[in-house]
N, C-alpha and C positions, 0 to 999 in steps of 0.2 A: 645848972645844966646847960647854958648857953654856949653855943659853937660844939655839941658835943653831938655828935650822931648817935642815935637808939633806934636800931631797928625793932619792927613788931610785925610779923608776915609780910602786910606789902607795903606798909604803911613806913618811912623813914622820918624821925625829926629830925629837921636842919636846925632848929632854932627853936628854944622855949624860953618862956622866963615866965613870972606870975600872970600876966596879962596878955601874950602872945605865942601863940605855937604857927609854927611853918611845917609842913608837912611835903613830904612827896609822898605822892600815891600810885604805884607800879597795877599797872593791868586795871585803871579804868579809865571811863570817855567823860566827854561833858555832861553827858545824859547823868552818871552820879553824882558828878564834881557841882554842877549846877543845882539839882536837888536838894544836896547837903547844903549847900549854899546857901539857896531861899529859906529853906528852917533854919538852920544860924540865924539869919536875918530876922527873923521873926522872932527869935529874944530877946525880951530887954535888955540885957547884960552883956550881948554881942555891941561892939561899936562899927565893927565890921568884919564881911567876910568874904573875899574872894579869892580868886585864884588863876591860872593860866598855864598854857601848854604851849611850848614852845614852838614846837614843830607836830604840824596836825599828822604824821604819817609816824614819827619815833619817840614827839617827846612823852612827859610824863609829867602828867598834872602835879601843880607845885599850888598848895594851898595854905593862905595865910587869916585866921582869926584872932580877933585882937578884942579884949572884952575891958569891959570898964569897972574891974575890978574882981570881979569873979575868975574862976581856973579855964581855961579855955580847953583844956582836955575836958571837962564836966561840962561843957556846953557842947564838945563833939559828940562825946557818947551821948548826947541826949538827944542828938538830933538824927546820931545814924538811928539810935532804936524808932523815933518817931517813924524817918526814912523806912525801915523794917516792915513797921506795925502798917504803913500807909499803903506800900507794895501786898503786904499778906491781904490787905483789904482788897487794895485791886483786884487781887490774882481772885480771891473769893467771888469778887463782881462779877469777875470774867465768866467766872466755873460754872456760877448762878443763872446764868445769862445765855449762854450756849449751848 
């Protein structure tokens, strides 16, 4: 599937293969790009994860994980759910709290 674009709502792959997906991601900031980012990081299986936006007013975060052996789609969706499950907590903390 390499060089092949697949769209999924906002999410575009530019690039996959067993060990690497590149992603753009239409309509978010660093605030999620960054998130997703630190949990990647925090798997074993991740070798890395970052990402950048080119232009802070138009572009659109272009995000690259590269795992060391494992699918790196199965390491996104585990970190958006974590990313999910961590916000539903906040938002509870908040609710709790005020």
């Amino acid at each position: 599937m390499d060089n092949k674009v697949d769209k999924m709502d906002n999410i575009e792959i530019l690039k996959e293969t067993p060990t690497e997906l590149e992603i753009k991601i239409e309509d978010e900031s660093h605030g999620v790009c960054n998130a997703l980012r630190h949990i990647l990081m925090e798997d074993e299986n991740v070798e890395y994860a970052v990402y950048n936006i080119d232009h802070p007013l138009t572009g659109k975060p272009v995000m690259t994980i590269k795992t060391t052996g494992s699918n790196p789609k199965e390491a996104l969706k585990k970190a958006a759910e974590k990313l999910k499950s961590d916000s539903l907590d906040f938002k509870q903390l908040i609710e709790d709290n005020l």
